[in-house]
C-alpha positions as CSV (number, residue, x, y, z in Angstrom):
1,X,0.0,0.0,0.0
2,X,2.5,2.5,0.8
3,X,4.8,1.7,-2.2
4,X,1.6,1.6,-4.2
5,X,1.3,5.3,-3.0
6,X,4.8,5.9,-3.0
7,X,4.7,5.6,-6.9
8,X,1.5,8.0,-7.1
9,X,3.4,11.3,-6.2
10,X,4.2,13.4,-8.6
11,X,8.2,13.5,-10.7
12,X,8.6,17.0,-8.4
13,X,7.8,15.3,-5.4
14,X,10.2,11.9,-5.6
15,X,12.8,14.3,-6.5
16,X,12.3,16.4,-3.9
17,X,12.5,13.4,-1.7
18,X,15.5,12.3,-3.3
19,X,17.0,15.7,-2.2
20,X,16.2,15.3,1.3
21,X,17.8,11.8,1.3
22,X,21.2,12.9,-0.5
23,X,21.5,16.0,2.1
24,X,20.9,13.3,4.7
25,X,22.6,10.7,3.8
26,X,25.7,13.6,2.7
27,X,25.5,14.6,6.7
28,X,25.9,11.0,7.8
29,X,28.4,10.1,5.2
30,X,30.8,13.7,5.5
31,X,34.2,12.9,4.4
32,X,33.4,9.1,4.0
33,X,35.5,8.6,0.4
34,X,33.7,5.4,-0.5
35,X,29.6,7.1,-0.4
36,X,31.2,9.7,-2.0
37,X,32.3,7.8,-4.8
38,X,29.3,5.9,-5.2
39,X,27.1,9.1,-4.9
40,X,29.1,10.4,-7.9
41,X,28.7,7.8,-10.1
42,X,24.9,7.8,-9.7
43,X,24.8,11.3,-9.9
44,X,26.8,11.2,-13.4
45,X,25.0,8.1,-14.6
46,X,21.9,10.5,-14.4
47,X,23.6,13.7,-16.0
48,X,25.0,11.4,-18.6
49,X,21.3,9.9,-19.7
50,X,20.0,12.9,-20.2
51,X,22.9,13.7,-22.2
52,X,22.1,11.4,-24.1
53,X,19.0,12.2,-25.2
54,X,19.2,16.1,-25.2
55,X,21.6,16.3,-29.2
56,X,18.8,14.1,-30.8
57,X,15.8,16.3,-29.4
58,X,17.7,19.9,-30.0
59,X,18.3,18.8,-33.4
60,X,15.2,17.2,-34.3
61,X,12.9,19.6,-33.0
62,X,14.8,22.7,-34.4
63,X,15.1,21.6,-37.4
64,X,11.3,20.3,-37.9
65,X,10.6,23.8,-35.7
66,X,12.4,26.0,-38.5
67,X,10.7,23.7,-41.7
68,X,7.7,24.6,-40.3
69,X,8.3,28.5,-39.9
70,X,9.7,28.1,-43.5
71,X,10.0,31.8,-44.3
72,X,13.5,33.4,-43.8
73,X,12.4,36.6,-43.0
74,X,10.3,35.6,-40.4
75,X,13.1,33.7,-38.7
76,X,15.5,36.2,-38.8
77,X,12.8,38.3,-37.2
78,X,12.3,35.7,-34.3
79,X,16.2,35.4,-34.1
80,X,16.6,39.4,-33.8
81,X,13.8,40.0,-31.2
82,X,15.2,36.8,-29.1
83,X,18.8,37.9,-29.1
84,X,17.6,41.8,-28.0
85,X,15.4,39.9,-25.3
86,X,18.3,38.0,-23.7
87,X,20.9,40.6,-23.9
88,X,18.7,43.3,-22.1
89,X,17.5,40.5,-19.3
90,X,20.9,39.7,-18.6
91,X,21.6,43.3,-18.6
92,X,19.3,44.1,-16.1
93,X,20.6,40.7,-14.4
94,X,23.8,42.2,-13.9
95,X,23.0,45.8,-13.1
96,X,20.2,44.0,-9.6
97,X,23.6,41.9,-9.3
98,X,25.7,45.4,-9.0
99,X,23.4,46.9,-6.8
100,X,22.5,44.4,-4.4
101,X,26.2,44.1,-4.0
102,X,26.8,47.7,-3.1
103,X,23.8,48.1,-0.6
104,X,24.5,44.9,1.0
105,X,28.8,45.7,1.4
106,X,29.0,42.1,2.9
107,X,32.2,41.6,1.3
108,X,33.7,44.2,4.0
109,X,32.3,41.6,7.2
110,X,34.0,38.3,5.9
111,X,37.3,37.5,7.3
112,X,39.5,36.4,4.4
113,X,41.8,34.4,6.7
114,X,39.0,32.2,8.0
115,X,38.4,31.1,4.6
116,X,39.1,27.9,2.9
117,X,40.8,28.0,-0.3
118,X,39.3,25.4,-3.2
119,X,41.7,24.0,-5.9
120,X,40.7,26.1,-9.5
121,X,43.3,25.4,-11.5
122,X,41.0,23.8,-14.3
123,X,39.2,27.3,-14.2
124,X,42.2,29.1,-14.4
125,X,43.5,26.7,-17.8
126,X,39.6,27.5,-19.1
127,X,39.7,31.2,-18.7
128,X,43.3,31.4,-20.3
129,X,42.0,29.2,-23.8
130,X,39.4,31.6,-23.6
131,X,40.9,34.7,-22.8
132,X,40.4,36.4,-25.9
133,X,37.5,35.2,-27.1
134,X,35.7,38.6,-28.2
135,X,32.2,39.1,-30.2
136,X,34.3,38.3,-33.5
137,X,35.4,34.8,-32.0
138,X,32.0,34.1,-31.2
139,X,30.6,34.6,-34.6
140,X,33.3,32.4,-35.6
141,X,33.0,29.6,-33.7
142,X,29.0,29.5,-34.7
143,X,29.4,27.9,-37.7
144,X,30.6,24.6,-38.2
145,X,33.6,23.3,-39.8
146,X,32.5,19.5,-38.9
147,X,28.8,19.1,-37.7
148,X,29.2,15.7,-36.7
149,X,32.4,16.8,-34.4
150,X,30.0,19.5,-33.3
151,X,28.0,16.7,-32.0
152,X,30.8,14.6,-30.7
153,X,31.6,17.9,-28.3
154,X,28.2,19.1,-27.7
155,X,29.2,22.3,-28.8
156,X,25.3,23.8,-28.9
157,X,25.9,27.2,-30.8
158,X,27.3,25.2,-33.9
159,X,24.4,22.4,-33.9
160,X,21.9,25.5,-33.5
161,X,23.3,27.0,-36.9
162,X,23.4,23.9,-38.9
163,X,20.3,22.8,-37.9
164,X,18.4,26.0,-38.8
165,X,20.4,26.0,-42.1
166,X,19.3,22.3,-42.4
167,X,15.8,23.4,-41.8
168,X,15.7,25.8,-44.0
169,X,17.2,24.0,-46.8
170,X,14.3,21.3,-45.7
171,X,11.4,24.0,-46.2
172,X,13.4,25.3,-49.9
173,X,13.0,21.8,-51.4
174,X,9.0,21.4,-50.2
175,X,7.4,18.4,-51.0
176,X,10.3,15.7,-51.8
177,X,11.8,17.2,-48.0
178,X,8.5,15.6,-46.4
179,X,9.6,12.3,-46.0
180,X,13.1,13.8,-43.8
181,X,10.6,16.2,-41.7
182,X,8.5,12.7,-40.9
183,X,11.6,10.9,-40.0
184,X,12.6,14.0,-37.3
185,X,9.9,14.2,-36.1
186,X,9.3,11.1,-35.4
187,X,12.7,10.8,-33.9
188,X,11.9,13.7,-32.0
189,X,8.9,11.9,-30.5
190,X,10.9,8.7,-29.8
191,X,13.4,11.2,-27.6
192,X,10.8,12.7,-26.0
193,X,9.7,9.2,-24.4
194,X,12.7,7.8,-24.1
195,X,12.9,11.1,-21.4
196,X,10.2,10.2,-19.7
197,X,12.0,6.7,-18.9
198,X,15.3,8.2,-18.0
199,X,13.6,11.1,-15.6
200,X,11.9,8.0,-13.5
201,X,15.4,7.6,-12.1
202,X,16.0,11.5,-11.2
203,X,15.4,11.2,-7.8
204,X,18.4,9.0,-7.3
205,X,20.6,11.1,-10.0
206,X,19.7,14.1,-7.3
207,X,20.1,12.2,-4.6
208,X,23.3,11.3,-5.6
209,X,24.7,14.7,-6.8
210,X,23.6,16.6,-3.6
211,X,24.5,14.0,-1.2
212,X,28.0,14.6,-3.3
213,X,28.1,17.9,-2.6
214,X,27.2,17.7,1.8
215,X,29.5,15.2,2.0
216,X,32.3,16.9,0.8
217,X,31.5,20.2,1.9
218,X,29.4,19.8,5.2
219,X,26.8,21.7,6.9
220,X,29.6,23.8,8.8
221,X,31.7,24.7,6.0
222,X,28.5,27.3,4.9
223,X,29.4,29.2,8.4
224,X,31.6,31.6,7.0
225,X,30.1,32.6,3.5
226,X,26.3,32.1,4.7
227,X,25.4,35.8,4.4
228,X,26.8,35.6,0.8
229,X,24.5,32.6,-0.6
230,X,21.4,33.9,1.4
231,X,22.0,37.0,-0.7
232,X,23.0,35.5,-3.5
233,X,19.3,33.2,-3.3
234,X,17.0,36.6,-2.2
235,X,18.8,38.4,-5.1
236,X,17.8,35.7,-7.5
237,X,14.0,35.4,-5.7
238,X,13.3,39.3,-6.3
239,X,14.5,38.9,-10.1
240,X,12.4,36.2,-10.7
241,X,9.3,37.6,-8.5
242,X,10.1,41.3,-9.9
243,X,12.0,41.8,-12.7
244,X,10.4,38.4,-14.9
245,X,7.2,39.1,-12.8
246,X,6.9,42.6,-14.2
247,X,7.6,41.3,-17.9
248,X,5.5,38.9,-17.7
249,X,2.4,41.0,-16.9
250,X,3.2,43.7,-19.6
251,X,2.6,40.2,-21.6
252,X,-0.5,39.3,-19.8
253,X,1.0,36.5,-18.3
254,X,1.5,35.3,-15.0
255,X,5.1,34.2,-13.6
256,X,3.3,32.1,-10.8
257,X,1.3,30.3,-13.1
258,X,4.7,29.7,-15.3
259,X,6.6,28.6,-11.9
260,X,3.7,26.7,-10.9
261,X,3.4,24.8,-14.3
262,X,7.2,24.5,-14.4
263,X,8.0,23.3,-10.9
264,X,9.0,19.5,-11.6
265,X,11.7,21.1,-13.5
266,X,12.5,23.9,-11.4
267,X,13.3,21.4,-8.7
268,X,15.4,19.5,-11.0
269,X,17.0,22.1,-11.9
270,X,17.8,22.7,-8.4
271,X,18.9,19.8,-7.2
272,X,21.0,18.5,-9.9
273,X,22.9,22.2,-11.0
274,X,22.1,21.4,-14.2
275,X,19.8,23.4,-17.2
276,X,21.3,20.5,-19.3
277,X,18.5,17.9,-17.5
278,X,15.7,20.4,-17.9
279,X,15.7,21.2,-21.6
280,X,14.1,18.4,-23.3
281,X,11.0,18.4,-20.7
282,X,10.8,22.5,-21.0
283,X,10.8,22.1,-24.8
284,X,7.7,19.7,-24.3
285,X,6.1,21.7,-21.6
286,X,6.4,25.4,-23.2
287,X,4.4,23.8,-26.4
288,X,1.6,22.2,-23.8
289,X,1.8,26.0,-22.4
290,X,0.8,27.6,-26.3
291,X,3.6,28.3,-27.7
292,X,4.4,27.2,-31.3
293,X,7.0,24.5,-32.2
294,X,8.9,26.7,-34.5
295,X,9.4,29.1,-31.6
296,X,10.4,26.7,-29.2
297,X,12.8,24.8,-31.0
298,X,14.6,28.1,-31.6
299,X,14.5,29.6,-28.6
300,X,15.1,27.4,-25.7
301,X,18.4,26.0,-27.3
302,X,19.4,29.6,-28.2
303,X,18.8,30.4,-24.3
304,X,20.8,27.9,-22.8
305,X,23.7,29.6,-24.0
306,X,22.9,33.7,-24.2
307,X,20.2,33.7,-21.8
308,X,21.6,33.1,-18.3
309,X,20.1,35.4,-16.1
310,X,20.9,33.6,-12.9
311,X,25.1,33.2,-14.0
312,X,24.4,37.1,-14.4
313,X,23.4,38.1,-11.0
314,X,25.7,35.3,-9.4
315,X,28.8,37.2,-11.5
316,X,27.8,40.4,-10.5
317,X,27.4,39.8,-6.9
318,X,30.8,37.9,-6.7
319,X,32.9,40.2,-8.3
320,X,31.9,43.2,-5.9
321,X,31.8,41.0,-3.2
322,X,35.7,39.8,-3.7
323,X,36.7,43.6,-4.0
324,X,34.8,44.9,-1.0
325,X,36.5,41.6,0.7
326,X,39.8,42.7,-0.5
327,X,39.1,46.5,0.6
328,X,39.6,47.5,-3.2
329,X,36.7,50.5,-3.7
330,X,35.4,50.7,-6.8
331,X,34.2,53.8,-8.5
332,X,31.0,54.1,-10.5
333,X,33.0,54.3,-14.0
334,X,34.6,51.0,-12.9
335,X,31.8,49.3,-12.4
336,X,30.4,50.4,-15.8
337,X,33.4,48.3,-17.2
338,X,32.9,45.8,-15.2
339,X,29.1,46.0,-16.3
340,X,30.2,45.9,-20.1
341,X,33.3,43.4,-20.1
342,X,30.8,41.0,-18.0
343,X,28.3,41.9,-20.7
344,X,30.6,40.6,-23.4
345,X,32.6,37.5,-21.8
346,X,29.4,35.6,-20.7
347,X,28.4,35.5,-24.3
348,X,32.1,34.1,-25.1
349,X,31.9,31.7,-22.7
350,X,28.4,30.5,-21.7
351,X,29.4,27.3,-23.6
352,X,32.5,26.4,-21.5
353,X,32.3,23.8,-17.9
354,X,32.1,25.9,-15.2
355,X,31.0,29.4,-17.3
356,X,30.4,31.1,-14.6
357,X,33.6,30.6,-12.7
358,X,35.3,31.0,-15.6
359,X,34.0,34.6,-16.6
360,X,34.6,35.3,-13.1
361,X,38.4,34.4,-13.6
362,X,38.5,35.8,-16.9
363,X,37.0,39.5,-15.7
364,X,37.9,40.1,-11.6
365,X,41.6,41.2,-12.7
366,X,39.8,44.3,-14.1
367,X,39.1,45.4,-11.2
368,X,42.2,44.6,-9.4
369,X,40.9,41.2,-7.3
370,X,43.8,38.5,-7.6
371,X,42.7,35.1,-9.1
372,X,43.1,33.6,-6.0
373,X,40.4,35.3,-4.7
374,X,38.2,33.0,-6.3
375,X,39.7,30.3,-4.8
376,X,38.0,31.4,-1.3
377,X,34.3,31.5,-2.6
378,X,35.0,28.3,-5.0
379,X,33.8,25.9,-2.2
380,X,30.3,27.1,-1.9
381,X,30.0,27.5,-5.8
382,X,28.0,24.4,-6.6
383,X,25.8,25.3,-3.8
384,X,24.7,29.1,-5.3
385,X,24.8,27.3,-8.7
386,X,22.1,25.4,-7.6
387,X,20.3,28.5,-7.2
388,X,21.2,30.3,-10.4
389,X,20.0,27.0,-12.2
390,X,16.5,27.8,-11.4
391,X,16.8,31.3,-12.7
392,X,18.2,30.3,-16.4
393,X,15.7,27.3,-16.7
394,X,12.7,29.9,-15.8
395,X,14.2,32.8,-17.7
396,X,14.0,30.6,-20.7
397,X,10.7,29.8,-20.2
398,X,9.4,33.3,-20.2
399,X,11.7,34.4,-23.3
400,X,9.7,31.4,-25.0
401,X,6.2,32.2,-24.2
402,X,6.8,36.1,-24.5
403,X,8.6,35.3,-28.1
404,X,5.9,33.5,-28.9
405,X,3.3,35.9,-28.1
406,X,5.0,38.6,-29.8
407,X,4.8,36.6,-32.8
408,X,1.3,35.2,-32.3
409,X,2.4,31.9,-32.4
410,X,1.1,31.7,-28.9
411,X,-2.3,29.7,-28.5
412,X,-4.1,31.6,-25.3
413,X,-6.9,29.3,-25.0
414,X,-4.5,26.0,-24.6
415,X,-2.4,28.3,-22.3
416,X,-5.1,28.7,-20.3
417,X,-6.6,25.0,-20.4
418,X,-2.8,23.8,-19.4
419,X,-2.0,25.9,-16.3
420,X,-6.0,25.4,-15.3
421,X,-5.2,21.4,-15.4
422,X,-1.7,22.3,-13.6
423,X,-3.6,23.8,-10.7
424,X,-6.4,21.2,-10.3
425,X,-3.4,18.5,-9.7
């Protein structure tokens, strides 16, 4: 009888369960190298499934997404308004990030003696192969000299070209093309339950990855840079309450509703650190919320690496933080530049492990914080990662439904009908 229940909750509540269970079983297990080891290999067994099966769906679902749309004028519109919506989100991102920092001047109250350094020298390698990566780099590295080694590396910027390109050339040739948008889509649809299977074994891929993350840490290691992540978490709750809330209503759209029809993956999200897990159920779900397929396919893909509004605000928050720890004052003008250099290297490197550490290393030295500055905050990183998660993963659900709406591809009525059925669950 109880397992019989057990089985009846809801994807958001086993996972939620298998959270409480890893921090547990992290607190029982601190330091113990052999749960640690087996923790990680179920976490990454879970991150690697979902690997998997996120290349097939992107690329499918793009590709049948821009046959459909068909006319290139109308993606390049879609494309246009979608780049000027992430670039002013994570903008704004940044700016709440600045000012949060300066109000709060926690930096000044930590003690940088009583902090534990964290080994970064794998972020420090990153940030120096992609030191100069600049706006001309990044146009560069978009297109594809090999798509299939595109594939091989997951590099998603490259994929997203060809794929629109392949689209394209799919909707050009008409009626003889039919038969190649049949066999994506249906391959689209195969991925799309195939994810259903693999997500039945996300609670123990989260309770892995977070008991993982206690055990290593543990509960007492937070002491010292609390204040900072329960600044870093109300920073990213007022964006997403205010900032998305207040774009969402000048769209006649409510971000609870979103949150509340999103929260399986929100928790997810959470819990694993990873936007990676969310995007092939977020592609399904924006489409059950009214968007078009065509818009979807473009945009979520396109927002896992320009639209990271939580990275922003964790970036921001950091980089003042580490200057107001190392008593380094910063003027307005320098902030500016650190507004505009942040502005340009998390596009250059949104697609690199660790992107937010690594724009971090890549931009601090503008403002006079030494490198291994970083390595004070880097053992608490996973844990305010966890938080900025959520804030991408929603943040590309409203840059869907509001890019959708802007180009009437947004059905109101099966909007309406889906968060209805949401909230009688």
């Amino acid at each position: 009888m109880i397992r019989t229940k057990l089985l009846r909750l809801s994807l958001g509540w086993r996972i939620l369960l298998g959270l409480i269970c890893g921090i547990i079983l992290g607190v029982i297990f601190y330091k113990n190298t052999p749960f640690i080891n087996f923790a990680q290999g179920i976490g990454t067994l879970f991150i690697n499934m979902i690997s998997m099966i996120v290349l097939p769906i992107v690329v499918s679902s793009l590709t049948v997404g821009i046959a459909n749309i068909g006319d290139l004028k109308k993606l390049g519109r879609v494309g246009g308004k979608t780049l000027i919506y992430f670039e002013l989100m994570s903008t704004v991102a940044l700016i709440l990030g600045l000012i949060v920092a300066n109000l709060t001047d926690l930096g000044s109250l930590v003690n940088l003696h009583n902090l534990k350094a964290t080994d970064i020298s794998q972020y420090v390698a990153t940030a120096k192969q992609t030191a100069n990566h600049g706006i001309g780099d990044i146009l560069l590295t978009i297109v594809p000299t090999n798509i299939f080694a595109a594939l091989s590396s997951g590099d998603m910027l490259p994929i997203i070209f060809f794929s629109v390109f392949f689209g394209l050339g799919i909707s050009a040739i008409g009626e003889p093309a039919k038969i190649v948008v049949d066999f994506l889509q249906a391959v689209a649809e195969v991925m799309f339950k195939v994810t259903g299977w693999v997500m039945q074994f996300a609670p123990f891929g989260v309770a892995g990855l977070i008991g993982v993350t206690v055990a290593q840490l543990g509960l007492a290691s937070l002491k010292p840079l609390g204040l900072f992540i329960l600044t870093a978490y109300m920073t990213m709750l007022i964006f997403i309450i205010v900032i998305m809330g207040i774009v969402a209503k000048l769209y006649k759209l409510s971000i609870f509703d979103i949150l509340l029809a999103l929260k399986d993956e929100l928790v997810l999200a959470f819990s694993t650190a990873s936007s990676e897990v969310t995007l092939p159920r977020l592609i399904e779900k924006t489409q059950k919320m009214g968007v078009s397929k065509g818009v979807v396919s473009f945009v979520i893909p396109t927002g896992y690496t320009f639209n990271l509004d939580g990275s922003a605000i964790y970036q921001a928050l950091a980089a003042i933080f580490l200057a107001q720890a190392y008593h380094i004052h910063l003027t307005l003008g320098q902030q500016l530049t650190l507004l505009f250099v942040l502005m340009v290297t998390s596009k250059g490197m949104a697609g690199v492990p660790g992107a937010s550490f690594v724009v971090l290393l890549a931009t601090i030295s503008t403002i006079g914080v030494p490198a291994s500055g970083l390595a004070l905050i880097a053992g608490i990183d996973r844990l305010v990662d966890m938080g900025r998660t959520v804030v991408n993963v929603a943040g590309n659900a409203l840059a869907t439904l509001i890019i959708g709406k802007s180009e009437n591809e947004f059905d109101a009525t099966q909007h309406e009908k889906y968060i209805a059925e949401v909230k009688a669950k």
